[in-house]
C-alpha positions as CSV (number, residue, x, y, z in Angstrom):
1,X,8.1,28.5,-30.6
2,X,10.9,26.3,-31.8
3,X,11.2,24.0,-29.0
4,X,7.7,23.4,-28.6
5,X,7.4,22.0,-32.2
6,X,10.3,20.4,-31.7
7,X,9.4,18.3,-28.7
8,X,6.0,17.9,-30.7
9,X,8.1,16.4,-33.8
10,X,10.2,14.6,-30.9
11,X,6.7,13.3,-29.1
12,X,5.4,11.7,-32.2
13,X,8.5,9.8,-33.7
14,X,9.0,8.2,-30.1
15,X,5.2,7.4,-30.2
16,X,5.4,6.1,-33.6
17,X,8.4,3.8,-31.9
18,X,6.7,1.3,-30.1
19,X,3.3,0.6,-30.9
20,X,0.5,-1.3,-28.9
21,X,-0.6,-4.2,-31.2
22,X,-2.3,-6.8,-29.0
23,X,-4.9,-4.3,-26.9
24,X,-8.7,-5.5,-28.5
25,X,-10.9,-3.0,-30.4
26,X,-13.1,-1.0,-28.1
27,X,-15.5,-2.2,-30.3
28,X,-15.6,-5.3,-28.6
29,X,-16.3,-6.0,-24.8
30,X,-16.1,-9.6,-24.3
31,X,-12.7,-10.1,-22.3
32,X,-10.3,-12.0,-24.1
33,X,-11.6,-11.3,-27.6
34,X,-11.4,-8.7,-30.3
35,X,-12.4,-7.7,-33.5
36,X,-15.8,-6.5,-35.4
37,X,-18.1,-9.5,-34.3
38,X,-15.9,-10.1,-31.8
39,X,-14.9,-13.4,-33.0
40,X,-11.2,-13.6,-32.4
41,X,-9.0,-14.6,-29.3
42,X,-6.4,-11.9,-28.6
43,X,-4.3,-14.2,-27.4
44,X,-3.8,-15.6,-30.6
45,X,-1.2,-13.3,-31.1
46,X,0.8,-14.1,-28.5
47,X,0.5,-18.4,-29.3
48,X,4.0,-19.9,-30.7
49,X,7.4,-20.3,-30.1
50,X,9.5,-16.9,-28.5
51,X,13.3,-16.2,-28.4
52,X,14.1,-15.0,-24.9
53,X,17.0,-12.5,-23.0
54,X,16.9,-12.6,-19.4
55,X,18.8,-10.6,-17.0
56,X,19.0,-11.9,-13.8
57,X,21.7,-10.5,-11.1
58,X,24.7,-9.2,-13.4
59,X,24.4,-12.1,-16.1
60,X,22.3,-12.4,-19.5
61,X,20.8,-15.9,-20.1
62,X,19.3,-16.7,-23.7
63,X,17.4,-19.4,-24.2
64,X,13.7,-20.4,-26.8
65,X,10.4,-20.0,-24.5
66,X,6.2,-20.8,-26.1
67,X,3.4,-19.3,-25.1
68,X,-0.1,-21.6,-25.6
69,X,-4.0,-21.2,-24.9
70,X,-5.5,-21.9,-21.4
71,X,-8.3,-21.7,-20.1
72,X,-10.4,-19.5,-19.5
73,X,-10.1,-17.3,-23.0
74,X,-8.1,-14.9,-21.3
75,X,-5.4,-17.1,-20.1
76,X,-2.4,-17.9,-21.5
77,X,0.4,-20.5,-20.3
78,X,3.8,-19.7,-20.7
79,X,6.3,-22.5,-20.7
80,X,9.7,-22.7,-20.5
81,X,9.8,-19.3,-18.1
82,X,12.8,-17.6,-16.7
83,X,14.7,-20.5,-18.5
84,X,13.2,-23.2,-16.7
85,X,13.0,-26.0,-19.2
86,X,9.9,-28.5,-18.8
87,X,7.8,-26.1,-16.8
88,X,4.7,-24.4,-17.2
89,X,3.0,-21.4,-15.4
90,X,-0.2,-20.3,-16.3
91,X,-1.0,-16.0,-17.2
92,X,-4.1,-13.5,-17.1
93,X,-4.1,-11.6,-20.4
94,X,-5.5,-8.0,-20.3
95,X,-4.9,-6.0,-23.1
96,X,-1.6,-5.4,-23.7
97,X,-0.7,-6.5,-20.0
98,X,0.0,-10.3,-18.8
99,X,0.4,-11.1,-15.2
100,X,0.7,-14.4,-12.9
101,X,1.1,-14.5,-9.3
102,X,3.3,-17.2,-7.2
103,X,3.9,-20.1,-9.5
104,X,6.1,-22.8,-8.5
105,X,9.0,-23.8,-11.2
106,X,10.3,-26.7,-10.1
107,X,10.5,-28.3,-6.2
108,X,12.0,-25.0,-4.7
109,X,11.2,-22.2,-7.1
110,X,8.4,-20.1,-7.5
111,X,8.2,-17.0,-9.5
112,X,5.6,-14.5,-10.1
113,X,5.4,-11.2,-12.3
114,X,3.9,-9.3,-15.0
115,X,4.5,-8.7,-19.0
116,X,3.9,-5.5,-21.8
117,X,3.5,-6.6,-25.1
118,X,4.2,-4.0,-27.6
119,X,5.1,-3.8,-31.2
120,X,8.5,-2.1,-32.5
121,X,7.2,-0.4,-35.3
122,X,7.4,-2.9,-38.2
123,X,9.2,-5.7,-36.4
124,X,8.0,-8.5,-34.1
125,X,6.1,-8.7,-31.2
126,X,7.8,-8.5,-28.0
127,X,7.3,-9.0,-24.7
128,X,9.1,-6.9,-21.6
129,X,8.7,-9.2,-18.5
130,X,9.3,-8.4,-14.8
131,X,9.1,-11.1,-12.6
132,X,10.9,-12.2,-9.1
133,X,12.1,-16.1,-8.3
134,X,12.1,-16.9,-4.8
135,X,13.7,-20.3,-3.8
136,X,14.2,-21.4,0.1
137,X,17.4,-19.3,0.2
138,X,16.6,-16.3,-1.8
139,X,14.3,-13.9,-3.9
140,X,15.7,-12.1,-6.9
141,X,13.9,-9.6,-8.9
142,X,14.5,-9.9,-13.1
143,X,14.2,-8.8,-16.4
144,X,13.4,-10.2,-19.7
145,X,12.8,-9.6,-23.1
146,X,10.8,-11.6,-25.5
147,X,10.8,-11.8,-29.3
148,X,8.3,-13.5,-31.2
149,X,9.8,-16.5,-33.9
């Protein structure tokens, strides 16, 4: 009886961890929007300027990334990707969930992958990205971790 409440007790402090923050109210059913009268964007949450840690291979990279509005309401463009200065790819939104397929970079890269956004208890936003960059020579599979500003 003691293990089982305490993998209950363990259970709901993990939970309590990492929260959801961006997925829309089932109250609404219009993609891309949220709230009581479903009168606001949920990608307004994501829109602004985000510090970024990317591991690609065996090395970190740091660098500032921004997420703005596309179009349609759903969509999202991400800029500055994968550390990529000057460049823009645009995203799908779905709930908590962001993806975008082949996206070129620059001349010889493309990249394409998806995104969680979750909530660290009382902290910032963040974003866990998994995406792959394939140039002429070679395709390598990364991480990276977002933080809102």
């Amino acid at each position: 009886m003691k293990n089982i409440i305490l993998a209950t007790v363990i259970v709901v402090l993990a939970s309590s961890c990492w929260k959801n923050e961006i997925t829309p109210d089932a109250k609404c059913t219009i993609a891309g929007m949220e709230g009581e009268n479903c009168d606001i964007e949920t990608r307004d949450k994501l829109v602004g300027l985000w510090a970024s840690r990317d591991n690609v291979t065996s090395k970190q990279e740091k660098h500032f990334g921004s997420i703005g509005k596309a179009s349609p309401v759903t969509d999202i463009f991400v800029f500055d990707f994968a550390g990529h200065d000057s460049t823009m790819i645009q995203a799908r939104l779905d709930g908590d969930r962001i993806t975008f397929d082949n996206q070129r970079l620059n001349d010889s890269t493309t990249v394409s992958g998806t995104g969680i956004v979750f909530k660290r208890a009382e902290s910032l936003l963040t974003i866990e990205w998994a995406y792959t960059l394939t140039t002429p020579s070679s395709t390598t599979s990364a991480v990276s971790t977002w933080t809102e500003q």
